[in-house]
C-alpha positions as CSV (number, residue, x, y, z in Angstrom):
1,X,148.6,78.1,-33.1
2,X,151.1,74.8,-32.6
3,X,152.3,76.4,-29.0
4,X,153.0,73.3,-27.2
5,X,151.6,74.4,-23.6
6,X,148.4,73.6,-21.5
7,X,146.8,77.2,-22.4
8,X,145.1,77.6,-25.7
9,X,143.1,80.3,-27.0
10,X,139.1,80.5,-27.6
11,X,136.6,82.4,-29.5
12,X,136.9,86.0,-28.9
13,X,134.5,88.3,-30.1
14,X,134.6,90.1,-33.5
15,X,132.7,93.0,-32.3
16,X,134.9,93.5,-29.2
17,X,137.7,93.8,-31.4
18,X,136.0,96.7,-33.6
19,X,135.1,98.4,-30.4
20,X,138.3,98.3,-29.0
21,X,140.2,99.3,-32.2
22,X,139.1,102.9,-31.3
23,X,142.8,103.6,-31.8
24,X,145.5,104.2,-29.1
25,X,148.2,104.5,-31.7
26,X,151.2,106.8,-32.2
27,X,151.6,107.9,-36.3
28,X,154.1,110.2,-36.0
29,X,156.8,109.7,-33.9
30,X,157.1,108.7,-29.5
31,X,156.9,111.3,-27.2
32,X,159.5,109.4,-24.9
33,X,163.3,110.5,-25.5
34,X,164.7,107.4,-25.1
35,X,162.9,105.4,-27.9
36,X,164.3,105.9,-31.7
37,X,161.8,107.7,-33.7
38,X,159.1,105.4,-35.1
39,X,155.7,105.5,-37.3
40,X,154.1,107.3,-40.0
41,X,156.5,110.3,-40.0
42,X,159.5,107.6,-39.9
43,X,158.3,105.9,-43.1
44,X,157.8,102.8,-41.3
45,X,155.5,100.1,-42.2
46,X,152.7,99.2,-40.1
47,X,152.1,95.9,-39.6
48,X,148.5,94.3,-40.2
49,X,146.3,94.3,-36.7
50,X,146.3,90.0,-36.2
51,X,146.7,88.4,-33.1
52,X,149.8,86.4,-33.7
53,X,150.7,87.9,-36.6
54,X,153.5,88.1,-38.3
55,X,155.8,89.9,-40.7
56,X,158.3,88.7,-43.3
57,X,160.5,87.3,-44.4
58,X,162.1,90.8,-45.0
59,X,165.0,91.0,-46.8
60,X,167.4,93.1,-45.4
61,X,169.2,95.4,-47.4
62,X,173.3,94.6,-45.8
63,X,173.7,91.2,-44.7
64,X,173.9,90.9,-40.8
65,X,176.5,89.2,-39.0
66,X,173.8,87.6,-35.7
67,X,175.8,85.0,-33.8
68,X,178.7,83.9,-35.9
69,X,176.3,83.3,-38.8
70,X,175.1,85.4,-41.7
71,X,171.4,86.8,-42.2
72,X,170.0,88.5,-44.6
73,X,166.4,88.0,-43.7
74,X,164.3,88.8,-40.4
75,X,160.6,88.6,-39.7
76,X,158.9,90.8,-37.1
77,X,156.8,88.5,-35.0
78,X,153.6,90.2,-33.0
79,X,154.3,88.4,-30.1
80,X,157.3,90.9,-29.2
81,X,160.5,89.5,-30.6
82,X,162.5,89.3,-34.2
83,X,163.4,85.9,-36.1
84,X,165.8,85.4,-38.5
85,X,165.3,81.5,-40.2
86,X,161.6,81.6,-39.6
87,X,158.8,83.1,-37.8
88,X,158.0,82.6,-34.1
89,X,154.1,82.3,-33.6
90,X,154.4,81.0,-30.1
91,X,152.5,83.6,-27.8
92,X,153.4,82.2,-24.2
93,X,157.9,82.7,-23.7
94,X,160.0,79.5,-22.6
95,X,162.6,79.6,-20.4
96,X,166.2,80.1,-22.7
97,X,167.6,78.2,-24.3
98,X,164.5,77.3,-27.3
99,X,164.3,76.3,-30.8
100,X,167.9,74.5,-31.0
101,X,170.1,74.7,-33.7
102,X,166.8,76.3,-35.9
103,X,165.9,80.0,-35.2
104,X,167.9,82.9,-33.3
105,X,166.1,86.0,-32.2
106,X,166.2,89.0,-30.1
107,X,163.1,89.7,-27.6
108,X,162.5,92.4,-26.2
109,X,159.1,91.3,-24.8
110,X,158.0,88.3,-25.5
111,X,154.4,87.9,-24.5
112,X,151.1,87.5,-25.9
113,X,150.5,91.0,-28.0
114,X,147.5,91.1,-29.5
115,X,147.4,94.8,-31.9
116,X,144.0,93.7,-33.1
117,X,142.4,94.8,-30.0
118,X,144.7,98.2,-29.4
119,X,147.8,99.5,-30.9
120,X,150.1,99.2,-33.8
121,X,153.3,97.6,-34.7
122,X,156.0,99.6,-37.0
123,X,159.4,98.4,-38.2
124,X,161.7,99.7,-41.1
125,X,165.3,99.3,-42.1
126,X,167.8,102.8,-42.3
127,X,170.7,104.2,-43.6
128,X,169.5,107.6,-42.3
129,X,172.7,109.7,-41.3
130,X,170.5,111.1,-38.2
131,X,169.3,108.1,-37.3
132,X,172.7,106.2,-38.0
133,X,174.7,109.1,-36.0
134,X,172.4,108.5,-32.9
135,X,172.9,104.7,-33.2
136,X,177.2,105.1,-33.6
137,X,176.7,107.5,-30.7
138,X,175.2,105.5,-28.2
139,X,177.2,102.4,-29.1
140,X,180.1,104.2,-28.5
141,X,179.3,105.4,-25.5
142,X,178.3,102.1,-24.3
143,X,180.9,99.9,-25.4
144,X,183.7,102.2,-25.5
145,X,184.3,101.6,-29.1
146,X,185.7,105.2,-30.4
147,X,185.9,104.1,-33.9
148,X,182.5,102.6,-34.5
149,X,180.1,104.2,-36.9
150,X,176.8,102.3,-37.5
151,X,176.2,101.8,-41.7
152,X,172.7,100.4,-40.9
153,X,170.1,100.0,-38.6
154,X,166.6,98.0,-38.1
155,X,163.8,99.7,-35.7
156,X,161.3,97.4,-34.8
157,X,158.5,99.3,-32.3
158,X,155.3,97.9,-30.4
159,X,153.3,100.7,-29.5
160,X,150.8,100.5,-27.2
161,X,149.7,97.6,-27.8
162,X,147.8,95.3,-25.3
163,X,147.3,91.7,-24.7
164,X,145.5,88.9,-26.0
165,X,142.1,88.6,-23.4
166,X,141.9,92.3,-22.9
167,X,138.5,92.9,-22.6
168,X,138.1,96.8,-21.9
169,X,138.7,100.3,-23.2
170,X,141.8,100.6,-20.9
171,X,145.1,102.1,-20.8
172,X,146.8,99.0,-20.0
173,X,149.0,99.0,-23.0
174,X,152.9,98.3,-23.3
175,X,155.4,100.4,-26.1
176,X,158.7,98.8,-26.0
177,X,161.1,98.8,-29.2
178,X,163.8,96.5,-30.7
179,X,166.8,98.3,-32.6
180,X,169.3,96.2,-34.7
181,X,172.5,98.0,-35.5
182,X,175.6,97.4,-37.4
183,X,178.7,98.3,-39.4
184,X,178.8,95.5,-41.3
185,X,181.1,93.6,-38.8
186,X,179.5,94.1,-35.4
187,X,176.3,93.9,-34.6
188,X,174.4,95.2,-31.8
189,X,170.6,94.8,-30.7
190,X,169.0,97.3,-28.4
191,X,165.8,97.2,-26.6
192,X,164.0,100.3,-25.1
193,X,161.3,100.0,-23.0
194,X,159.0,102.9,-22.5
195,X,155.3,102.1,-20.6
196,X,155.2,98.6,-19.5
197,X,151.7,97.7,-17.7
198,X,151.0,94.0,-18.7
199,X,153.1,91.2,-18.9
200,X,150.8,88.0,-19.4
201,X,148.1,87.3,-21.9
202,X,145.1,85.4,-21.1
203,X,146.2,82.3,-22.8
204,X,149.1,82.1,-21.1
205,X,147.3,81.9,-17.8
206,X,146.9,85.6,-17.0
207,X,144.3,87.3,-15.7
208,X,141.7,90.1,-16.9
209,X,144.5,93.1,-15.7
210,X,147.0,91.2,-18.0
211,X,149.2,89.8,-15.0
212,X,149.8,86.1,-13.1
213,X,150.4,82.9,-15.5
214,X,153.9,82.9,-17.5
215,X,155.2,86.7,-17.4
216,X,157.0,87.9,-20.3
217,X,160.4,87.2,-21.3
218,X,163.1,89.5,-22.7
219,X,166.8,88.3,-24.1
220,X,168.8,86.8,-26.9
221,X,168.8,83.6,-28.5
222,X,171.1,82.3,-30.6
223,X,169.5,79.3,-31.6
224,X,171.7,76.4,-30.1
225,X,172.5,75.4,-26.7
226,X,175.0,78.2,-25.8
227,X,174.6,81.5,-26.7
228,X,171.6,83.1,-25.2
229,X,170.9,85.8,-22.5
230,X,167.8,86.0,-20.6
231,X,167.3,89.1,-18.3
232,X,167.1,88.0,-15.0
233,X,163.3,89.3,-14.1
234,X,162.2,87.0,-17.4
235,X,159.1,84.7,-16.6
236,X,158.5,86.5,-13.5
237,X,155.8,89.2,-11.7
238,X,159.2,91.3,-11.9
239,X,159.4,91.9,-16.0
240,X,156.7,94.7,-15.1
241,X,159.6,97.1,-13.9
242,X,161.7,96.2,-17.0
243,X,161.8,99.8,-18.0
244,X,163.4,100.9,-14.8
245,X,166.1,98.4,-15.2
246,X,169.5,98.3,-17.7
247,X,172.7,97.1,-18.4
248,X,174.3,100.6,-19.7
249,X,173.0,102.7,-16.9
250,X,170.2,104.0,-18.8
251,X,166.8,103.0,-16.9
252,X,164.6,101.6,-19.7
253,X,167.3,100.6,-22.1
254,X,169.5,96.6,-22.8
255,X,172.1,96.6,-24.9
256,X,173.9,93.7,-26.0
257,X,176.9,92.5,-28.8
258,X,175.0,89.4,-31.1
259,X,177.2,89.1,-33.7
260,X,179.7,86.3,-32.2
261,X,177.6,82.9,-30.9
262,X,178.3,84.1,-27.2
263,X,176.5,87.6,-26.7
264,X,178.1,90.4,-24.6
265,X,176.9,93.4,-22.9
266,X,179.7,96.3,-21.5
267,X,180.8,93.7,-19.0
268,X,181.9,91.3,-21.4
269,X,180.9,87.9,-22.3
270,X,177.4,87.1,-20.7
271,X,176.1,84.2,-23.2
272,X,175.6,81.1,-21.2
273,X,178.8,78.7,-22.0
C-alpha cells in the first residue's frame, strides 16, 4: 500500500467480505437534513467496493481556484478525503502539514474506510439550480457574502461505510460528506458529518470496535508548508463527536474558504502561517 507506518495490513477473508456486503447502503437520497442529497436518485456515481480504492482523475467540468492554484482535476480517495495532483492511498492520517509542495486535499475523514466490507461511496459534479441555490444559500449565510451565487458544486458522500478489520454484521458504520463549491472565483469546501461510530481501522492500530491506534483526521491541506487546517479533535479519541462540533454554528457541519494558499473559516484567516 506504500504507507510509511509500523501497521500494515494482512489477509482478510474473501468470504467475510461477501457476507458482510449484505448491503447497508443508501440509493436514493440521506434521511439526515443536513447532508446534500446524494446516490442513485442524485445521478451520482458509485464508486467500486475496494479497500483503498480510489477514483479519478475526474476532470472537472469549471476549473477550480484550491489554494492560489488552478485544478481542473480531483480524485475521490476511499480513505475519506479528495486529491487534486494525485491520489492519496495512505489509510492511516498524519499530523498536518503532509505531502509538501505535491498534493492539496480536503478531508473530511480521513481514516481507514473499507466499502468492500459495508457501504458505498457516491460523488458527482452539478450545476443543478436546486442544488446550486442551497449551496449560494448557505455560503451566504456563513460568510456573509450577499452577493455570492455558487455556478458549480462537487458532492462527494461516504455512506455508511465501515472500517478496514470490521469483522461483524454491525451497525458501526460512519456517513460523512465532502461538498466543493464555487463561482468560479471563490471556492469553498464543506464537510457534513452525519453518524460517526468508528474512527480507527485495524491497520492503523485500532481495535475490533473500530477505536484506539491513530484516530481519524479531518482538515485542509494545501500541499506546502503553510496553508493547512486541522480540526482540533484530529488524531484523537475526540474525532468520534465530530458531528456535534462546527465552525458555523451548525452541529455536524465545517466550513472553510480554500481558494487563497491560507484557508479561512467565518473568523478569518485560520491557515497555519
Amino acid at each position: 500500500m506504500g504507507e510509511p507506518n509500523i501497521f500494515s495490513k494482512g489477509f482478510y477473508t474473501v468470504i467475510l467480505l461477501l457476507v458482510l456486503d449484505y448491503s447497508i447502503k443508501c440509493t436514493t437520497s440521506t434521511s439526515s437534513s443536513l447532508l446534500y442529497p446524494y446516490g442513485n436518485s442524485s445521478y451520482d456515481t458509485t464508486a467500486p467496493k475496494l479497500d483503498d480504492g480510489v477514483n479519478g482523475p475526474i476532470t472537472l467540468s469549471t476549473k477550480l481556484t484550491l489554494f492560489g492554484n488552478a485544478s481542473t482535476i480531483i480524485y475521490v480517495d476511499n480513505n475519506g478525503l479528495l486529491s487534486f495532483n494525485t491520489s492519496i492511498t495512505a489509510f492511516t492520517p498524519k499530523k498536518l502539514p503532509v505531502f509538501n509542495g505535491s498534493n492539496p486535499f480536503v478531508a473530511p475523514f480521513w481514516a481507514d474506510v473499507d466499502n468492500a466490507i459495508a457501504g458505498d461511496i457516491y460523488y458527482r459534479q452539478s450545476t443543478d439550480i436546486d442544488l446550486l441555490s442551497r449551496a449560494t444559500s448557505d455560503i451566504r449565510s456563513y460568510f456573509s457574502l450577499p452577493t455570492f451565487s455558487a455556478t458549480w458544486a462537487f458532492v462527494a458522500t461516504w455512506s455508511n461505510v465501515t472500517y478496514f478489520g470490521s469483522t461483524a454484521l454491525s451497525s458501526t458504520v460512519n456517513t460523512f460528506q465532502a461538498v466543493l463549491i464555487t463561482n468560479a472565483s471563490l471556492t469553498f469546501t464543506m464537510f457534513n458529518y452525519d453518524s460517526i461510530l468508528w474512527t480507527t481501522g485495524t491497520s492503523s492500530g485500532g481495535n475490533s470496535k473500530g477505536t484506539g491506534g491513530i484516530p481519524a483526521l479531518a482538515g485542509v491541506n494545501s500541499g506546502y508548508k503553510v496553508g493547512y487546517y486541522q480540526i482540533a479533535s484530529s488524531l484523537t479519541t475526540e474525532i468520534i463527536n465530530i458531528s456535534s462540533t462546527s465552525n458555523v454554528n451548525v452541529p455536524g457541519r465545517w466550513v472553510f474558504k480554500v481558494d487563497k494558499l491560507y484557508p479561512e473559516d467565518p473568523s478569518g484567516i485560520i491557515g497555519k502561517k
